[in-house]
Kinemage of the C-alpha trace (Angstrom):
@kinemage 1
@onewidth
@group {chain A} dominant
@subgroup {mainchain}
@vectorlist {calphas} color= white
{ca unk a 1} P -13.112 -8.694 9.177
{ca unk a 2} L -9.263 -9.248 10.481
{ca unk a 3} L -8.359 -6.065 8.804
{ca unk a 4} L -10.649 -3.940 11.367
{ca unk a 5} L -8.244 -5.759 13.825
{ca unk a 6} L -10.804 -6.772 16.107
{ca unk a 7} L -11.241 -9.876 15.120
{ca unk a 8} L -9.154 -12.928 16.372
{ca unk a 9} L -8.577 -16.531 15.057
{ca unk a 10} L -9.001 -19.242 17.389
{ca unk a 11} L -8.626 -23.102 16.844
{ca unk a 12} L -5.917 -23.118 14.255
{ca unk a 13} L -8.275 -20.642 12.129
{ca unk a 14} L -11.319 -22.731 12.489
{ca unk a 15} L -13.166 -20.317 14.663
{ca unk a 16} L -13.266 -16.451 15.145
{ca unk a 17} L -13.825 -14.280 17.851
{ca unk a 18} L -13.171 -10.655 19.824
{ca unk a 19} L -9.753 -9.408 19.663
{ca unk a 20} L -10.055 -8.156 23.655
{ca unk a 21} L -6.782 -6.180 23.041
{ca unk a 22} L -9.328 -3.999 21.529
{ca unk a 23} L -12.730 -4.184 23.662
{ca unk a 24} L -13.157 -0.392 23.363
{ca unk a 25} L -13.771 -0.304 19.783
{ca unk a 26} L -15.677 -3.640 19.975
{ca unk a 27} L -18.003 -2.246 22.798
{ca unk a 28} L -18.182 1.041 20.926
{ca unk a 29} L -19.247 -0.446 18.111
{ca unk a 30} L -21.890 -2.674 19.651
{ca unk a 31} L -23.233 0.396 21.266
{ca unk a 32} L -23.400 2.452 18.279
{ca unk a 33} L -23.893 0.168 15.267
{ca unk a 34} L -25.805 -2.908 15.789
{ca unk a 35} L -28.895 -1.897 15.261
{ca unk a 36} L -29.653 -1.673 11.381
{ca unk a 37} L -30.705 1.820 9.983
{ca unk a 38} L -33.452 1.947 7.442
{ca unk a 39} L -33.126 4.349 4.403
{ca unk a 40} L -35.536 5.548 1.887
{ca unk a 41} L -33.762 5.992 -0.619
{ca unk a 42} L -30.309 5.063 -1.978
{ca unk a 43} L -28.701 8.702 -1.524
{ca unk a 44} L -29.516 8.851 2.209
{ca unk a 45} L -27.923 5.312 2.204
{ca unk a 46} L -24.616 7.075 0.932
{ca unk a 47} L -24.509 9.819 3.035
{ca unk a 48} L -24.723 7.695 5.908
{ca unk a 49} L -22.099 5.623 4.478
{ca unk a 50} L -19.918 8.672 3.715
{ca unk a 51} L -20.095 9.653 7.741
{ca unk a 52} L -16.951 9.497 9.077
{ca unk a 53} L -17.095 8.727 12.842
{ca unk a 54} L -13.954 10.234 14.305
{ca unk a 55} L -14.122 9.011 18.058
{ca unk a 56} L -13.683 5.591 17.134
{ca unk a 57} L -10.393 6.272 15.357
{ca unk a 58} L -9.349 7.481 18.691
{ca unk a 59} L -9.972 4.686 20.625
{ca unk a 60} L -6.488 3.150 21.487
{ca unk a 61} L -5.507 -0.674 22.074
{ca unk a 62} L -5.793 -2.058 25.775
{ca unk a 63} L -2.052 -1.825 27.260
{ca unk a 64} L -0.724 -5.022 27.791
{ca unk a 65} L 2.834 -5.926 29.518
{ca unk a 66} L 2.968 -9.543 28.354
{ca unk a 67} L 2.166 -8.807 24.694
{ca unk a 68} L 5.807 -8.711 23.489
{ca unk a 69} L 6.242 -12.599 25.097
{ca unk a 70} L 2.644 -13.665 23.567
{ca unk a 71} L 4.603 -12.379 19.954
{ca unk a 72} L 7.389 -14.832 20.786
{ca unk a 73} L 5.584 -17.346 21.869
{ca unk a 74} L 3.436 -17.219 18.695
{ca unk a 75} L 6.702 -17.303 16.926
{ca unk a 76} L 8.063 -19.999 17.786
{ca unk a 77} L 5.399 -22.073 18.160
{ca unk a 78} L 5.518 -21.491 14.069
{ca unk a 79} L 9.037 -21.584 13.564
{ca unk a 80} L 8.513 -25.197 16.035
{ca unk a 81} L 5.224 -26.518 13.804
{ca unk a 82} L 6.239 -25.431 10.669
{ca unk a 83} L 9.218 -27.092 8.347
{ca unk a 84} L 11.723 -24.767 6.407
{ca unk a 85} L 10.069 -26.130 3.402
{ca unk a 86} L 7.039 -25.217 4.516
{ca unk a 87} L 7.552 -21.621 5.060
{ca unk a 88} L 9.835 -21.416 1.842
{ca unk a 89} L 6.613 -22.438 0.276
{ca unk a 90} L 4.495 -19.748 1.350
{ca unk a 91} L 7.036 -17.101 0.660
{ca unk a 92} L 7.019 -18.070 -2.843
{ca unk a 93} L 2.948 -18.222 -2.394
{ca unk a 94} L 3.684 -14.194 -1.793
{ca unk a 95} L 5.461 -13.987 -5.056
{ca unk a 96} L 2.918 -15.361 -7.372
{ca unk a 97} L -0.284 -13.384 -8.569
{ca unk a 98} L -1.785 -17.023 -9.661
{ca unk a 99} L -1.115 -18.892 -5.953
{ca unk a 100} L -2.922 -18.232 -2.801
{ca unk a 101} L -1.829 -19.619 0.380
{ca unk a 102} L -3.838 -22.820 1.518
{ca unk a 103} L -2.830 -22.669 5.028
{ca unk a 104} L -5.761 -22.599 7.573
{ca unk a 105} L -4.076 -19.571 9.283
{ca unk a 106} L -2.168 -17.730 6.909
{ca unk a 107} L -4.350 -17.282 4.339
{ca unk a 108} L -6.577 -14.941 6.608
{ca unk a 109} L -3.310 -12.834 7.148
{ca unk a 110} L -3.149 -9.726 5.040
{ca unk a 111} L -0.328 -10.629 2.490
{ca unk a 112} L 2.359 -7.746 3.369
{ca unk a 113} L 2.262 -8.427 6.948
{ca unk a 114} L 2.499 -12.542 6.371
{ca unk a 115} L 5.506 -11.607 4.406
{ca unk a 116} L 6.927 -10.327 7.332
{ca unk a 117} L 5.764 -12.795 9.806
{ca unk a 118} L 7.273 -15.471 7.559
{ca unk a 119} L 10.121 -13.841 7.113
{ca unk a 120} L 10.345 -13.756 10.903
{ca unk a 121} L 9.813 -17.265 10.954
{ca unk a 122} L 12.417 -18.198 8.237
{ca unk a 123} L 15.111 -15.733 10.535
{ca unk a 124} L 14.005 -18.223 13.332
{ca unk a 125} L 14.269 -21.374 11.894
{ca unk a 126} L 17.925 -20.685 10.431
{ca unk a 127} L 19.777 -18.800 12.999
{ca unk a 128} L 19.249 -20.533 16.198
{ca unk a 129} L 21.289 -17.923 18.635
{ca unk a 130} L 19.827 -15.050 16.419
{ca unk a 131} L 17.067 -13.024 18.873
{ca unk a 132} L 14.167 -12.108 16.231
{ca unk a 133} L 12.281 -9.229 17.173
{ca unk a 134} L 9.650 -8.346 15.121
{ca unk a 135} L 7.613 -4.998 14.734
{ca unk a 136} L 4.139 -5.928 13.452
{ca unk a 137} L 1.002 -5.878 15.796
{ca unk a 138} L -0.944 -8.887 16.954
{ca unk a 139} L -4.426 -9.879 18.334
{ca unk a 140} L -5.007 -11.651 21.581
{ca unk a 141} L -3.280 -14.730 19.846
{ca unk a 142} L -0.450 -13.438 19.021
{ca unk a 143} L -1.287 -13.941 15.140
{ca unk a 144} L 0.039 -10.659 13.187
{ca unk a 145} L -2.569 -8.135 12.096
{ca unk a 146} L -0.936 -5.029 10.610
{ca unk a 147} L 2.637 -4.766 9.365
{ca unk a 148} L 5.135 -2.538 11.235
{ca unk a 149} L 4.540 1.106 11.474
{ca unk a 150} L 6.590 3.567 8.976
{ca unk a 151} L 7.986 4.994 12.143
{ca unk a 152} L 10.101 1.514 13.087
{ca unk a 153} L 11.728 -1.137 11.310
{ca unk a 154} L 10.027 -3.926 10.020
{ca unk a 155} L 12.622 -6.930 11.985
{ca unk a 156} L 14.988 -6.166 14.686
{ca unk a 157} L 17.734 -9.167 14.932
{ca unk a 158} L 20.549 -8.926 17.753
{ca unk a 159} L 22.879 -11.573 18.878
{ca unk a 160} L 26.485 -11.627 20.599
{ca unk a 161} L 28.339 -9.694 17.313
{ca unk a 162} L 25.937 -7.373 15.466
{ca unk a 163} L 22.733 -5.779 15.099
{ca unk a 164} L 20.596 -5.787 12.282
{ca unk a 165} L 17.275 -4.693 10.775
{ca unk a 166} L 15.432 -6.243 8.256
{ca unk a 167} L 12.847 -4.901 6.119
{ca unk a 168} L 10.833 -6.742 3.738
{ca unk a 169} L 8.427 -5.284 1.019
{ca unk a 170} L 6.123 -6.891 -1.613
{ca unk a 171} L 6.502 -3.552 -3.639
{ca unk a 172} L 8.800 -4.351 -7.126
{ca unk a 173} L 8.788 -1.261 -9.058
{ca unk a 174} L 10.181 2.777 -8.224
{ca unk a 175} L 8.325 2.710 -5.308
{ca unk a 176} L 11.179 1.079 -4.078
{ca unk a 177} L 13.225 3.649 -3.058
{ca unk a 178} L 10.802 6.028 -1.742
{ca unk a 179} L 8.810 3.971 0.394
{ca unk a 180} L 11.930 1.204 1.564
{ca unk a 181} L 15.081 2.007 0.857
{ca unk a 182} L 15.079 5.937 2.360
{ca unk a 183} L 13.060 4.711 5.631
{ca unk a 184} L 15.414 1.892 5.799
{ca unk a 185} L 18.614 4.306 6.213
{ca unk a 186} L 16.661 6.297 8.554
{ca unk a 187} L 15.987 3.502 10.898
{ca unk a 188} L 19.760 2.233 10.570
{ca unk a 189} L 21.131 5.781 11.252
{ca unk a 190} L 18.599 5.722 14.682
{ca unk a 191} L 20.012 2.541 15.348
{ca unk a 192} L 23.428 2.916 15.547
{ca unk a 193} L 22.439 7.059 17.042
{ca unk a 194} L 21.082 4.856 19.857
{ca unk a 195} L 23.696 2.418 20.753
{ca unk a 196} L 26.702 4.636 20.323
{ca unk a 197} L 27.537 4.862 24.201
{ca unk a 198} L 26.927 1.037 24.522
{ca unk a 199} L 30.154 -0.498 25.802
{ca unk a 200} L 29.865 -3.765 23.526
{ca unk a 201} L 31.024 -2.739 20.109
{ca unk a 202} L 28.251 -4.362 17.477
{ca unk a 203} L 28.475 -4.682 13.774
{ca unk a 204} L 25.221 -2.644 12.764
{ca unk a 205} L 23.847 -3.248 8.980
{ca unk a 206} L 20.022 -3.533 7.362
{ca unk a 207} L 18.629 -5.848 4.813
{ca unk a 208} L 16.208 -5.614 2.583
{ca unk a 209} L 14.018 -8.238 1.384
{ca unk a 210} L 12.062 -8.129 -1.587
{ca unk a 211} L 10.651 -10.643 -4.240
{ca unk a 212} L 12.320 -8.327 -7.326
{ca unk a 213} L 15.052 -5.614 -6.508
{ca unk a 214} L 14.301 -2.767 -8.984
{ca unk a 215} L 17.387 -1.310 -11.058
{ca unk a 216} L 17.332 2.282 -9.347
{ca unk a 217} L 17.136 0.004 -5.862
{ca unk a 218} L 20.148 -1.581 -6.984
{ca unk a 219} L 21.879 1.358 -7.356
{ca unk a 220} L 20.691 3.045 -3.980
């Protein structure tokens, strides 16, 4: 259900409920689908199924100005409850196809955007002038619900000397390079594109984050 996005945790993961970022898609849906269809047969079953209903992929979130703060607030409160240990823990959770996360929260969080949320986290924790922006979207809570579009970068980090992005992947093999390391020198090149007429000269550089660096990565 989280991955539709419009559903939100509430009481430290104990209960769920409406994402209201998104209460167009949730009153669309009510409209439209709660009433049960009944099928004769197992091939009209599919081909309702197989109906793809394009209005409700154009249904956008509900605009709202304090979401960036809710993000930070949700951060911290994390980086606050949560030792280093703690989050060093479930980052190796990520790295392991035999562990899953026993958190009450995490563990609902789709597994390549927890990586970057704890990664976010970690930043947070260990770099206590460092400004931690991250890119992924949230629900109502401020819990993370998709990873960072391929159009930004996955972490923006800026304090008094440089500016950095960081981009983190679960991804091991080839796919490496196409899907990582070429988007990350796009979004570097943007970066520093951007902030070339600012009058406080920054050290701009990316890193990337991964649980195994591949050989041709390496070499990249």
């Amino acid at each position: 259900m989280r991955i539709t996005g419009i559903i939100s945790l509430r009481g430290n993961g104990r209960f769920i409920d409406f994402n209201t970022f998104e209460i167009s898609k949730i009153d669309y849906v009510l409209k439209h689908y709660s009433h049960y269809k009944k099928f004769d047969d197992k091939k009209a079953y599919f081909a309702y199924m197989g109906e793809i209903d394009s209005h409700i992929l154009e249904l956008k979130e509900q605009i709202d100005t304090n979401k960036e703060s809710l993000k930070q607030k949700m951060l911290e409160s994390f980086a606050a409850q949560y030792s280093k240990e703690q989050i060093y823990h479930e980052l190796s959770v990520l790295t392991s196809k035999n562990k899953t996360s026993k958190d009450e929260i995490l563990r609902f969080i789709p597994e390549p955007v927890r990586f970057e949320f704890l990664t976010a986290i970690a930043l947070r924790q260990h770099f206590g002038d460092l400004e931690v922006m991250p890119n992924y979207s949230i629900d109502d809570e401020g819990l993370p619900k998709c990873f960072a579009g391929g159009n930004k970068p996955d972490i923006i980090c800026k304090d008094k000397e440089s500016e950095s992005i960081i981009e983190v992947s679960l991804i091991c093999g080839r796919g490496q390079v196409n899907n990582e390391l070429l988007p990350i020198t796009r979004h570097l090149k943007e970066m520093i594109e951007s902030l070339k007429d600012s009058p406080t000269k920054l050290c701009y550089f990316a890193i990337f984050i991964a649980p195994k660096i591949y050989e041709d990565s390496k070499i990249y």
